[in-house]
N, C-alpha and C positions, 0 to 999 in steps of 0.2 A: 436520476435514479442510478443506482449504482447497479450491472447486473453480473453476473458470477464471470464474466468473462472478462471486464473489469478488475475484479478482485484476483485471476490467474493473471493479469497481466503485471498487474501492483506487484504481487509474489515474484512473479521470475525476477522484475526488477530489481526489488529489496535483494533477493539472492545475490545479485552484483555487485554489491556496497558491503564489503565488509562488516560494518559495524551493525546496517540494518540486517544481514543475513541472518544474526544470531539471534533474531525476535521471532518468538513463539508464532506461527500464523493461526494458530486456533485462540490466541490470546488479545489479537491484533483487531484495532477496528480502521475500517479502510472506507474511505465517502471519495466519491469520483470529485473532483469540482469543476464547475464551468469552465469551459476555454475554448477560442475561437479555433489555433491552430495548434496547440501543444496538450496533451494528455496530463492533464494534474490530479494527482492524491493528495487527502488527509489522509495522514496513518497515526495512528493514537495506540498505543502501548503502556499496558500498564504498569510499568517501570520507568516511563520515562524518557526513554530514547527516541 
């Protein structure tokens, strides 16, 4: 489950990447995924990036 603190973590990162910085976060759909030692996102944008 993904929970809002999650979803602040995803944001400040995307902030860092230039290209993801410029996606909308209210537009953004963000899913934690499984991982033993590393923190992974799905980030789905509806333009595509």
């Amino acid at each position: 489950m993904t929970t809002p603190e999650d979803i602040a973590t995803a944001h400040a990162a995307m902030a860092q990447v230039p290209l993801l910085a410029r996606i909308d976060h209210e537009t953004c759909r963000i899913e934690r995924l499984g991982g033993l030692t590393n923190m992974v996102y799905r980030i789905e944008a509806p333009d595509g990036l």
